[in-house]
mmCIF file of the N, C-alpha and C atoms, coordinates in Angstrom:
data_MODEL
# 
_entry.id   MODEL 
# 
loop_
_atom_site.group_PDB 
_atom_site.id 
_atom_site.type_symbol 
_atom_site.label_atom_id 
_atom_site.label_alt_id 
_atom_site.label_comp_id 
_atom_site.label_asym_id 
_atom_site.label_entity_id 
_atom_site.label_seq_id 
_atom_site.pdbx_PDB_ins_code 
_atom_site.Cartn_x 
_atom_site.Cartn_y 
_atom_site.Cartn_z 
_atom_site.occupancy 
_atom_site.B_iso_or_equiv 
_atom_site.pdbx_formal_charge 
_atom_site.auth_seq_id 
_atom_site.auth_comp_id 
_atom_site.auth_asym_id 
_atom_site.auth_atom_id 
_atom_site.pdbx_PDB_model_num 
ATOM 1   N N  . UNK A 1 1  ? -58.301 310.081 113.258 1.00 0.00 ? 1  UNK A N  1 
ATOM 2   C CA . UNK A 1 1  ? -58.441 309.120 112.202 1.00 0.00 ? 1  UNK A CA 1 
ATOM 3   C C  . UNK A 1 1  ? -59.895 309.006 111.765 1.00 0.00 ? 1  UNK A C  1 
ATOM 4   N N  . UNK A 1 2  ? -60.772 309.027 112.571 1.00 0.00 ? 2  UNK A N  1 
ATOM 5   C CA . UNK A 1 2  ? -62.579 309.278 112.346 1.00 0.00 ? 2  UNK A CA 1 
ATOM 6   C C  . UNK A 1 2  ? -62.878 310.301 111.527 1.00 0.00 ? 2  UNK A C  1 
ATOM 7   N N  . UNK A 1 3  ? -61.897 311.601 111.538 1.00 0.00 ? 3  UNK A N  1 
ATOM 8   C CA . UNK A 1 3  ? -62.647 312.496 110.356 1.00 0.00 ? 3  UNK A CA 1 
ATOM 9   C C  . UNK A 1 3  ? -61.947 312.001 109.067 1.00 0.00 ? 3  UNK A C  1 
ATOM 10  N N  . UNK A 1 4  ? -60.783 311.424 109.153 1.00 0.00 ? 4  UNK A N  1 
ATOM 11  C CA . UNK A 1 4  ? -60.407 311.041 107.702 1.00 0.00 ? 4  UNK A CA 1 
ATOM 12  C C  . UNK A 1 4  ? -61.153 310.252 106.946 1.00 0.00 ? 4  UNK A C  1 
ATOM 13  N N  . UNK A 1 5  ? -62.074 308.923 107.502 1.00 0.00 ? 5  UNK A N  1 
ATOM 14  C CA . UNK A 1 5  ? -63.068 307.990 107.181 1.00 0.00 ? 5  UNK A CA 1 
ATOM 15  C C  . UNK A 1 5  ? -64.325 308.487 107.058 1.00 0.00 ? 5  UNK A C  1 
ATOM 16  N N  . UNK A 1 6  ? -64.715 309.359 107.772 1.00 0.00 ? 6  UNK A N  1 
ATOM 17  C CA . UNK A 1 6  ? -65.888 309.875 107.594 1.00 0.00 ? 6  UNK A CA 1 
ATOM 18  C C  . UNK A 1 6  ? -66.341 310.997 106.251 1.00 0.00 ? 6  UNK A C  1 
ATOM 19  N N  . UNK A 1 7  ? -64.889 311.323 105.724 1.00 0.00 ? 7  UNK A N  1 
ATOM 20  C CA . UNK A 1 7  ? -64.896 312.579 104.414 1.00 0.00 ? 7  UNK A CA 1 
ATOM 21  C C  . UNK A 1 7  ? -64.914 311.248 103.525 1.00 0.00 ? 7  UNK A C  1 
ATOM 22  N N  . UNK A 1 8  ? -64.032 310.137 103.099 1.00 0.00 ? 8  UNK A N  1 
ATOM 23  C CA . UNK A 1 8  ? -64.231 309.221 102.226 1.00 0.00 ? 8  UNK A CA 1 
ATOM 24  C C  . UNK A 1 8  ? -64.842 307.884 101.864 1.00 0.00 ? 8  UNK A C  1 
ATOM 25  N N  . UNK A 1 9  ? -65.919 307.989 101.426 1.00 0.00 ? 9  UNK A N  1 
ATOM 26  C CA . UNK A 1 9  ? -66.780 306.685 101.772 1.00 0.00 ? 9  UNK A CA 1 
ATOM 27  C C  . UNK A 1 9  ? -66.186 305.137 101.412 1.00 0.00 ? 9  UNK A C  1 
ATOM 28  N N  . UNK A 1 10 ? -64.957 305.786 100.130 1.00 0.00 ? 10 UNK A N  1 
ATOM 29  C CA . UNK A 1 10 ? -64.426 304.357 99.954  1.00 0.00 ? 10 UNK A CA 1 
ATOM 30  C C  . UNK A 1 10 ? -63.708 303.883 101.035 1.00 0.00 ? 10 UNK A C  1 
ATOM 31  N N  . UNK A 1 11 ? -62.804 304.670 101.614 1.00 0.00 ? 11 UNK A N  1 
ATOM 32  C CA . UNK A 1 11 ? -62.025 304.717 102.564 1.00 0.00 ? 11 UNK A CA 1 
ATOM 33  C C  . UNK A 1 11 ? -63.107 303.897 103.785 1.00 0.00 ? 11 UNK A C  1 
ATOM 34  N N  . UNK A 1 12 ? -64.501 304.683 104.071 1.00 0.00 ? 12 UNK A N  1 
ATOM 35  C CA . UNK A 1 12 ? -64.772 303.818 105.277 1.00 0.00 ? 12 UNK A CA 1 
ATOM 36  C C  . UNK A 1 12 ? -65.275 302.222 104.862 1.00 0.00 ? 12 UNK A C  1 
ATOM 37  N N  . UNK A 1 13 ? -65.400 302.387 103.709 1.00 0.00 ? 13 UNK A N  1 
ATOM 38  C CA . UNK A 1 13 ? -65.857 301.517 103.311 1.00 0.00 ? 13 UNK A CA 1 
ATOM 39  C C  . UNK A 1 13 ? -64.972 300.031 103.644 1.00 0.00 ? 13 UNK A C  1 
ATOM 40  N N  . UNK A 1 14 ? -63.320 300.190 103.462 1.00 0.00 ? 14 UNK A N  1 
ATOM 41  C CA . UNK A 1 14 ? -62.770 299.302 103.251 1.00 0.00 ? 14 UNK A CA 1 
ATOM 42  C C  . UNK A 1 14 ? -62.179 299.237 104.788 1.00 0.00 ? 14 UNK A C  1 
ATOM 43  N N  . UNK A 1 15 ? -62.644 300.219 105.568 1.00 0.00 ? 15 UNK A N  1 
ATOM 44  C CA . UNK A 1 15 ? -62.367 300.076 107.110 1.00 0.00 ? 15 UNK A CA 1 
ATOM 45  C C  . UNK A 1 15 ? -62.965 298.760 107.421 1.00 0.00 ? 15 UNK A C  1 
ATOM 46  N N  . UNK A 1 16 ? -64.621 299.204 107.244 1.00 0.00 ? 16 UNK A N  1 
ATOM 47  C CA . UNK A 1 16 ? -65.360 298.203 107.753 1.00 0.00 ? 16 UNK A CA 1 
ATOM 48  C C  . UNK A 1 16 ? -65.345 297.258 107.339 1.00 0.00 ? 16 UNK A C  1 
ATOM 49  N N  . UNK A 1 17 ? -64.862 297.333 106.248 1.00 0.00 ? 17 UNK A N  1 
ATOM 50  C CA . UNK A 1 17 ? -64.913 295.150 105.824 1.00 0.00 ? 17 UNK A CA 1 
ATOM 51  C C  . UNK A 1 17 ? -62.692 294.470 106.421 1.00 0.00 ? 17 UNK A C  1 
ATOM 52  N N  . UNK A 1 18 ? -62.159 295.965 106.232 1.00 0.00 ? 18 UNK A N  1 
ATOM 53  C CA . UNK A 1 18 ? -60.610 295.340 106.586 1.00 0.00 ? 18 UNK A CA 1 
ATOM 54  C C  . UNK A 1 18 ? -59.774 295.717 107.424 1.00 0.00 ? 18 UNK A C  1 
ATOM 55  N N  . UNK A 1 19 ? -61.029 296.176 108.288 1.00 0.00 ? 19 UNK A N  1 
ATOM 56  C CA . UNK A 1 19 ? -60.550 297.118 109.706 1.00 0.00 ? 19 UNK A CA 1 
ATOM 57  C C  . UNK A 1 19 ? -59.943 296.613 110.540 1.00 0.00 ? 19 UNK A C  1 
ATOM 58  N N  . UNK A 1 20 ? -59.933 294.937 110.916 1.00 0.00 ? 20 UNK A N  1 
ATOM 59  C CA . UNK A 1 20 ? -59.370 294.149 112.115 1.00 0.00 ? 20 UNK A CA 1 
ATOM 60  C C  . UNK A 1 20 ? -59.179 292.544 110.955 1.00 0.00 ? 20 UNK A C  1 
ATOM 61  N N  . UNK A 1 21 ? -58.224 292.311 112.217 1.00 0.00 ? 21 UNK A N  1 
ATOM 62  C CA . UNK A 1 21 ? -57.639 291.140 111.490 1.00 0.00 ? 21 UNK A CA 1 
ATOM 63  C C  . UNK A 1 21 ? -58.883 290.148 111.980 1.00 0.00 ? 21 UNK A C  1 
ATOM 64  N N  . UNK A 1 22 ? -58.813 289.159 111.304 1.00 0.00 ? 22 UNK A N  1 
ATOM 65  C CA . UNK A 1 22 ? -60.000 287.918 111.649 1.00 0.00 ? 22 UNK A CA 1 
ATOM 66  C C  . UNK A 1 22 ? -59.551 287.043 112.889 1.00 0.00 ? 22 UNK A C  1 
ATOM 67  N N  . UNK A 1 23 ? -60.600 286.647 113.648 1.00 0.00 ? 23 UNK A N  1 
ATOM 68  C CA . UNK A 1 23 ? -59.657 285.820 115.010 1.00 0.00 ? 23 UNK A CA 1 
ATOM 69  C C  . UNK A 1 23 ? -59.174 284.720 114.767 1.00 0.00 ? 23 UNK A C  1 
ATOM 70  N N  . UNK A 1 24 ? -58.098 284.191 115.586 1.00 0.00 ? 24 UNK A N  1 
ATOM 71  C CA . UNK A 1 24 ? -57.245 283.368 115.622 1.00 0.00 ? 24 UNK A CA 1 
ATOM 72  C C  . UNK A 1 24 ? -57.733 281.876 115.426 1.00 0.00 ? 24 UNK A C  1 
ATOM 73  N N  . UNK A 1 25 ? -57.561 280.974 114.543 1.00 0.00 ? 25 UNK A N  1 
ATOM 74  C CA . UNK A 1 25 ? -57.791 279.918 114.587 1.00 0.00 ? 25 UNK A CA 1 
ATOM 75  C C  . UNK A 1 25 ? -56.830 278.872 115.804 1.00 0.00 ? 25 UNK A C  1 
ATOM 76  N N  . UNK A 1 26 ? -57.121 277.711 116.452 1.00 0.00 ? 26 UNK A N  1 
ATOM 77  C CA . UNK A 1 26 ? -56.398 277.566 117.317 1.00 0.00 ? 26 UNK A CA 1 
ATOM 78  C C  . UNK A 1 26 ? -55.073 276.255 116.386 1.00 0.00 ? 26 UNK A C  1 
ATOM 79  N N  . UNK A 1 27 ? -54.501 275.781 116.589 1.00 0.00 ? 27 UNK A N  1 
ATOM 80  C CA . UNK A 1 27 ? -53.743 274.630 115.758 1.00 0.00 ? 27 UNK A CA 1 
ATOM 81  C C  . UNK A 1 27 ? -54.213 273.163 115.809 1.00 0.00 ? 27 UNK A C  1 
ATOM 82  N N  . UNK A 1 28 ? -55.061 273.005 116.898 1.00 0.00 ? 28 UNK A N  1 
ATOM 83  C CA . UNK A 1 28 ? -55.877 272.051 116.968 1.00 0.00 ? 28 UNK A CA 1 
ATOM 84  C C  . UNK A 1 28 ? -57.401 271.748 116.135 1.00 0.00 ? 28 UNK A C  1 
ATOM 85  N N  . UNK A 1 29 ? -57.546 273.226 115.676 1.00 0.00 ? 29 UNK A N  1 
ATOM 86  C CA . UNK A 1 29 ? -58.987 272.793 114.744 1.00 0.00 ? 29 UNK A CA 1 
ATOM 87  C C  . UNK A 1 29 ? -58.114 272.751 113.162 1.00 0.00 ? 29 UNK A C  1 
ATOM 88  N N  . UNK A 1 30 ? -57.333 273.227 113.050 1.00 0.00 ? 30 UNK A N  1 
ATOM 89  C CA . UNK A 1 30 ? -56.340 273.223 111.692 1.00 0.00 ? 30 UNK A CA 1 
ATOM 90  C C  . UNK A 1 30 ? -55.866 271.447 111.559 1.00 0.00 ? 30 UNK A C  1 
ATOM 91  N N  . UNK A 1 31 ? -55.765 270.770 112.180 1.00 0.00 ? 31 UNK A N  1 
ATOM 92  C CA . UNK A 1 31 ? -54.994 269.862 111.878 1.00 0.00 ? 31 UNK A CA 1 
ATOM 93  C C  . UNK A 1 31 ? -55.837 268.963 111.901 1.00 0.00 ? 31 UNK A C  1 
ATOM 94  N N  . UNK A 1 32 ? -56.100 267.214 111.405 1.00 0.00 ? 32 UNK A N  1 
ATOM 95  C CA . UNK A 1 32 ? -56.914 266.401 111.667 1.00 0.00 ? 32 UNK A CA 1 
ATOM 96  C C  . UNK A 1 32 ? -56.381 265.037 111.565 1.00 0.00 ? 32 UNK A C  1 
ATOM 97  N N  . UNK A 1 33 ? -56.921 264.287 112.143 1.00 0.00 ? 33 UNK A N  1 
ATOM 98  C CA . UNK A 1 33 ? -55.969 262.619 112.408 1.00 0.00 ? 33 UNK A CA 1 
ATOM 99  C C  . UNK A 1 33 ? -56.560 261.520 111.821 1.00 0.00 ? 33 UNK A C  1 
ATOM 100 N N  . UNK A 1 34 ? -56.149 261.044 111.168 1.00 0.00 ? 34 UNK A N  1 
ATOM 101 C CA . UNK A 1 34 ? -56.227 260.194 110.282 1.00 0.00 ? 34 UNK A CA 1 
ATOM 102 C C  . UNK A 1 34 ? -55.531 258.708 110.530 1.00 0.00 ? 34 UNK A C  1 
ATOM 103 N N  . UNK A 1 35 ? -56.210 257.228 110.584 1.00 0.00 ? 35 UNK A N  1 
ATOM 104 C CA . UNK A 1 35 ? -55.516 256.349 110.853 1.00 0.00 ? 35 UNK A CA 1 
ATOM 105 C C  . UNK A 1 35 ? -54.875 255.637 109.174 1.00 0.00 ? 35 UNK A C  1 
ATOM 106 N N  . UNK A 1 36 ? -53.589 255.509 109.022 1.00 0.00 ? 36 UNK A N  1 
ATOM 107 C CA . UNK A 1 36 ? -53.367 255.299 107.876 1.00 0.00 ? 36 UNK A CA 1 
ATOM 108 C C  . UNK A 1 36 ? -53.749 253.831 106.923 1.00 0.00 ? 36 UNK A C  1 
ATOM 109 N N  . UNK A 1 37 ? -53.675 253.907 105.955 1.00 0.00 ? 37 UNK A N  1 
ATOM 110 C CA . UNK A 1 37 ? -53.879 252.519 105.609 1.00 0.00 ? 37 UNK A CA 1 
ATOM 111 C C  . UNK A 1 37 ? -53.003 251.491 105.870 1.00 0.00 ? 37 UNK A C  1 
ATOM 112 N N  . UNK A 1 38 ? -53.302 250.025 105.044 1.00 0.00 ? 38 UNK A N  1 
ATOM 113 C CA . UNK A 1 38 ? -52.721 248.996 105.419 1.00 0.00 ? 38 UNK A CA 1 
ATOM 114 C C  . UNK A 1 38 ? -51.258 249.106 104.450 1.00 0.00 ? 38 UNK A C  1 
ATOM 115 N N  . UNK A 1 39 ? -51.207 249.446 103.160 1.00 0.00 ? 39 UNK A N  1 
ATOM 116 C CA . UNK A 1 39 ? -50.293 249.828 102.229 1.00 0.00 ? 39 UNK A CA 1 
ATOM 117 C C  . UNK A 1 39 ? -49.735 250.890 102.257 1.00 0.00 ? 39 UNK A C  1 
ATOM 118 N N  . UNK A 1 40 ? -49.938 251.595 102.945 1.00 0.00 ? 40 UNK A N  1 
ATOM 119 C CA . UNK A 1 40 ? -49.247 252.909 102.903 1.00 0.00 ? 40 UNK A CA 1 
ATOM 120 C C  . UNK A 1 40 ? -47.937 253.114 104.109 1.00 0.00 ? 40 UNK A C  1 
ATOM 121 N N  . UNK A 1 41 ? -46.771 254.016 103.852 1.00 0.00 ? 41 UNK A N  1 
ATOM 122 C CA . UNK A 1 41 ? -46.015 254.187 105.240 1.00 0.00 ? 41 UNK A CA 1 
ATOM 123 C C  . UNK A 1 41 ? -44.749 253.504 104.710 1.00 0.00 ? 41 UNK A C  1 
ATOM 124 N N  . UNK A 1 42 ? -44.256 252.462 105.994 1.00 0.00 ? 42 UNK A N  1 
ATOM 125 C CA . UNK A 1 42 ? -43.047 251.654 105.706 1.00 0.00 ? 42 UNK A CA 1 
ATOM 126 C C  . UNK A 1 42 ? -43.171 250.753 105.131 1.00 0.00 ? 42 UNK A C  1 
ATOM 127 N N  . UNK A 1 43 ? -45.121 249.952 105.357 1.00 0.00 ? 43 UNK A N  1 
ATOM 128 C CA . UNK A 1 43 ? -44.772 249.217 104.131 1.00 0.00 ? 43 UNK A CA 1 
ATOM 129 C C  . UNK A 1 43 ? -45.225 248.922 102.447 1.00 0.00 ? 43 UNK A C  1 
ATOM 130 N N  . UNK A 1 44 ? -45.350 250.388 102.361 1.00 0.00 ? 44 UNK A N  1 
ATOM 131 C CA . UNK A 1 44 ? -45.796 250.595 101.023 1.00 0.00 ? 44 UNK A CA 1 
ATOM 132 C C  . UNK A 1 44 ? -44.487 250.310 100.012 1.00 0.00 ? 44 UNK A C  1 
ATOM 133 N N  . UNK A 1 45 ? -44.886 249.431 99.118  1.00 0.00 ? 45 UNK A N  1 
ATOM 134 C CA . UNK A 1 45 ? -43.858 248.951 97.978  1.00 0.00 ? 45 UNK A CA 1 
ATOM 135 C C  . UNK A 1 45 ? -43.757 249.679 96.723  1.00 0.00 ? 45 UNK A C  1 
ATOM 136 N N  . UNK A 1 46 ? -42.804 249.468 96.278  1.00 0.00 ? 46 UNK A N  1 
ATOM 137 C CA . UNK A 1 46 ? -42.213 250.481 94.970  1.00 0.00 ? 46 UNK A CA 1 
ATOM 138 C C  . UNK A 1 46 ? -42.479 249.419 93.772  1.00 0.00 ? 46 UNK A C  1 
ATOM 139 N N  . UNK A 1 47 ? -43.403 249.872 92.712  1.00 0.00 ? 47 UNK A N  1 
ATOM 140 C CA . UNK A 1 47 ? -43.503 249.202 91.476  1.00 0.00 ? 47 UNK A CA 1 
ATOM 141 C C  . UNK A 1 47 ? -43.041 250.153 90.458  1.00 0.00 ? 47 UNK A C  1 
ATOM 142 N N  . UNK A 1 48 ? -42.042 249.280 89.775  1.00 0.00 ? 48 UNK A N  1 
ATOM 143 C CA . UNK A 1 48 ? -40.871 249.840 88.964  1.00 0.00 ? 48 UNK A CA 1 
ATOM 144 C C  . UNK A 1 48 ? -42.336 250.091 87.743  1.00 0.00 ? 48 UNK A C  1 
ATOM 145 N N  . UNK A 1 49 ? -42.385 249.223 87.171  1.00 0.00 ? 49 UNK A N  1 
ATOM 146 C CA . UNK A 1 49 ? -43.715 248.853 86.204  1.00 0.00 ? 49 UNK A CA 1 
ATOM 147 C C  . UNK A 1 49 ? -44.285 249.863 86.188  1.00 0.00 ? 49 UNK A C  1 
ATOM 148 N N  . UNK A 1 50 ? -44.862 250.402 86.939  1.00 0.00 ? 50 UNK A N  1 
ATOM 149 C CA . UNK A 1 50 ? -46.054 251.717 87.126  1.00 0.00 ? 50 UNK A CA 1 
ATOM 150 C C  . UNK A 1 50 ? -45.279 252.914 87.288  1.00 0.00 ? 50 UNK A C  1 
ATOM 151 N N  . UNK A 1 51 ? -44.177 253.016 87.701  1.00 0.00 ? 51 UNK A N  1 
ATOM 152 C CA . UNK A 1 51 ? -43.506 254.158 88.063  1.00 0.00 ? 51 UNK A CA 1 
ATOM 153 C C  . UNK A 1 51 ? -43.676 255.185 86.744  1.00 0.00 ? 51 UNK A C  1 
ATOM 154 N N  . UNK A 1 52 ? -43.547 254.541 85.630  1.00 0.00 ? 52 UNK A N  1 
ATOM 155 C CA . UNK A 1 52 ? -44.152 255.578 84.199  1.00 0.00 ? 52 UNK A CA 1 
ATOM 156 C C  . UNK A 1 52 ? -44.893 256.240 84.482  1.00 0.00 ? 52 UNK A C  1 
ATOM 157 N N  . UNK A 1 53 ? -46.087 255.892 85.174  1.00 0.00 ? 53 UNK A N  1 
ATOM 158 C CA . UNK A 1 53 ? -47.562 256.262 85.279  1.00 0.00 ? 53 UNK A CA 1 
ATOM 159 C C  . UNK A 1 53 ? -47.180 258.211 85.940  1.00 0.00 ? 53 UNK A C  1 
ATOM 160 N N  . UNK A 1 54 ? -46.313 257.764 87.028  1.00 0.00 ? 54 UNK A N  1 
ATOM 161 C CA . UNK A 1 54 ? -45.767 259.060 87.375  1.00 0.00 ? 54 UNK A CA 1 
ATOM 162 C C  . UNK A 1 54 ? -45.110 260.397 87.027  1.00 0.00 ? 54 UNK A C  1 
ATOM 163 N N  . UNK A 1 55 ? -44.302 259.736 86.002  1.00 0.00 ? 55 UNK A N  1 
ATOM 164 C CA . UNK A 1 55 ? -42.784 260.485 85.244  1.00 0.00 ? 55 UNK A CA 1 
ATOM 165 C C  . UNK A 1 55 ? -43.318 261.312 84.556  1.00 0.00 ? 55 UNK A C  1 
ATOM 166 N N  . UNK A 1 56 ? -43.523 262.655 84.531  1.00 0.00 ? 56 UNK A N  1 
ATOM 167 C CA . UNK A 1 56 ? -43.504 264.036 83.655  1.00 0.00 ? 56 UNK A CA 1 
ATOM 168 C C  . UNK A 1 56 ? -42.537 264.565 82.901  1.00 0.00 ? 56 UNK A C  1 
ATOM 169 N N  . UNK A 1 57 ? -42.376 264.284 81.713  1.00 0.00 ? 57 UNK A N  1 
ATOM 170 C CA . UNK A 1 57 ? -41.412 264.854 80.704  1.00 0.00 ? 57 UNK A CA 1 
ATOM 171 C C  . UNK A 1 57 ? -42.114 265.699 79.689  1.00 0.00 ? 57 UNK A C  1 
ATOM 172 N N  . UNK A 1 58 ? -41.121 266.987 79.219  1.00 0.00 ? 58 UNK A N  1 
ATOM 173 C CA . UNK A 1 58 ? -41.976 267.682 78.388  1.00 0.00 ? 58 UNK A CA 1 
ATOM 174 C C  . UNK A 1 58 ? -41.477 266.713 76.716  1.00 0.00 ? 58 UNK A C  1 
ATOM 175 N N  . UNK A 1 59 ? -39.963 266.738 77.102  1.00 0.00 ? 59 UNK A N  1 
ATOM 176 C CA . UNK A 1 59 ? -39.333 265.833 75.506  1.00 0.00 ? 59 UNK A CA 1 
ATOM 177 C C  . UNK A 1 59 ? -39.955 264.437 75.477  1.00 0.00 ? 59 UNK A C  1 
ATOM 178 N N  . UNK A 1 60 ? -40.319 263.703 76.310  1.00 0.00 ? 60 UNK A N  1 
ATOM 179 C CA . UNK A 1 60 ? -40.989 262.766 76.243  1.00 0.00 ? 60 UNK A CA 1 
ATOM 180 C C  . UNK A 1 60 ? -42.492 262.802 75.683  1.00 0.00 ? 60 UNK A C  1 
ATOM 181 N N  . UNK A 1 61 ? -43.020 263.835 76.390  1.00 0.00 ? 61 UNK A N  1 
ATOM 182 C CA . UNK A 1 61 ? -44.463 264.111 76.028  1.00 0.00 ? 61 UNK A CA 1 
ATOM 183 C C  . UNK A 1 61 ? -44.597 264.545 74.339  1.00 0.00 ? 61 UNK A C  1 
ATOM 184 N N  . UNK A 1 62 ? -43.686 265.278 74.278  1.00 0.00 ? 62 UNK A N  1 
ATOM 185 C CA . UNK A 1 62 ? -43.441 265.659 72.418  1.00 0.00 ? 62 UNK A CA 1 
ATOM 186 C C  . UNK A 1 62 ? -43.169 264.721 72.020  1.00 0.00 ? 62 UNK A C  1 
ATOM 187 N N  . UNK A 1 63 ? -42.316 263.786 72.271  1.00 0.00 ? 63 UNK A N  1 
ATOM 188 C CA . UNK A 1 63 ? -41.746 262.287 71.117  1.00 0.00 ? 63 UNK A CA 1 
ATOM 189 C C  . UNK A 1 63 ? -40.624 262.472 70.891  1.00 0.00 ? 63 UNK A C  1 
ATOM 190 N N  . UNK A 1 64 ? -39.623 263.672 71.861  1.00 0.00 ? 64 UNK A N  1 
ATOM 191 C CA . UNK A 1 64 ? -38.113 263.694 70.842  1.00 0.00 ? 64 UNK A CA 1 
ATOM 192 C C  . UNK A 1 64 ? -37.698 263.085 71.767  1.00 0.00 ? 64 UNK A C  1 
# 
């Protein structure tokens, strides 16, 4: 496999930057903890009122 890389420079080229996979992150530096707020969760409340604020329509957004 060394003389095949060594005749093509693009070829070694993309060895050396994609030759090995990158090391393993562990699942503990991936994740992070957060204490939640006072409104948020079970007792976060539903406002009908504002719920517009949310709603994505394309026929709405046009006016038909």
């Amino acid at each position: 496999m060394s003389k095949e890389l060594a005749g093509d420079p693009a070829a070694a080229a993309r060895h050396a930057r994609f030759g090995k996979l990158p090391e393993r992150i562990r699942f503990e530096d991936m994740t992070e903890e957060a204490e939640a707020g006072p409104n948020s969760g079970v007792n976060a409340s539903y406002n009908p009122e504002g719920s517009w604020n949310y709603y994505s329509c394309l026929a709405l957004d046009l006016g038909l």
